[in-house]
N, C-alpha and C positions, 0 to 999 in steps of 0.2 A: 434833685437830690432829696431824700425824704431824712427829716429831722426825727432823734429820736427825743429830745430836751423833755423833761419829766418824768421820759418813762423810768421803769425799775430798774433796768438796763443801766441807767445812765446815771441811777443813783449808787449803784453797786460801782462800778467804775469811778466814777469821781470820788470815792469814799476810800482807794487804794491808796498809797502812798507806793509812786512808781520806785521802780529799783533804777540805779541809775547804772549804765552801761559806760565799759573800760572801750578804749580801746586797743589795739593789741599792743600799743608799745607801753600801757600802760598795766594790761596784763602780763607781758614779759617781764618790767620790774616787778612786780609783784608776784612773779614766780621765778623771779632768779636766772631768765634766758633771756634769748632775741626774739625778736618780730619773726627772722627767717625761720627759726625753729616753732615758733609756734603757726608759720606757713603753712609749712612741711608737715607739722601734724593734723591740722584739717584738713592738707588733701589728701593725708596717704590714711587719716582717721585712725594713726595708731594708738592714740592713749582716750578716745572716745570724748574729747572737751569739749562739750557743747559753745556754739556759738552761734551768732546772730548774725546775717549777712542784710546789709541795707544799702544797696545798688551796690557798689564798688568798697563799701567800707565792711568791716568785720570787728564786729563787736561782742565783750564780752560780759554775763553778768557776774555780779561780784559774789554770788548765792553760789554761781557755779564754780565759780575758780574755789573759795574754799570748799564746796564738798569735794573736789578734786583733788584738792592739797588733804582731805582729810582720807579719802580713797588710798591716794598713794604713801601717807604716813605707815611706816612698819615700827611695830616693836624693838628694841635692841632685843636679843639672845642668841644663843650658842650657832 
């Protein structure tokens, strides 16, 4: 297994503050639905919510759920 430890690579990386990933029931409260609705919208891809798939789990980031909630905010008018 070849180490990258030093390189710039690894400085650039380590210098990130990861985002930390929902899972879906915890993106469902935070959007106001269920787990099965937000199933259903990754596999039929109807409102485009990006998500993370990590063997069997599904995960989401939190960068993404709000520009989604900010995508789907409408104006009040006539």
């Amino acid at each position: 297994m070849s180490q990258i430890y030093g390189t710039t690579k690894e400085i650039k990386l380590s210098k990130r503050i990861p985002e930390p990933l929902l899972s879906r029931k915890e993106a469902a409260e935070l959007l106001g639905t269920t787990e099965g609705t937000l199933a259903v919208w990754s596999c039929t891809k109807r409102y485009g919510l990006p998500f993370i798939k990590i063997g069997r789990l599904v995960k989401y980031k939190l960068s993404d759920l709000e520009d989604f909630i900010q995508r789907r905010t409408q104006s009040g008018g006539s």
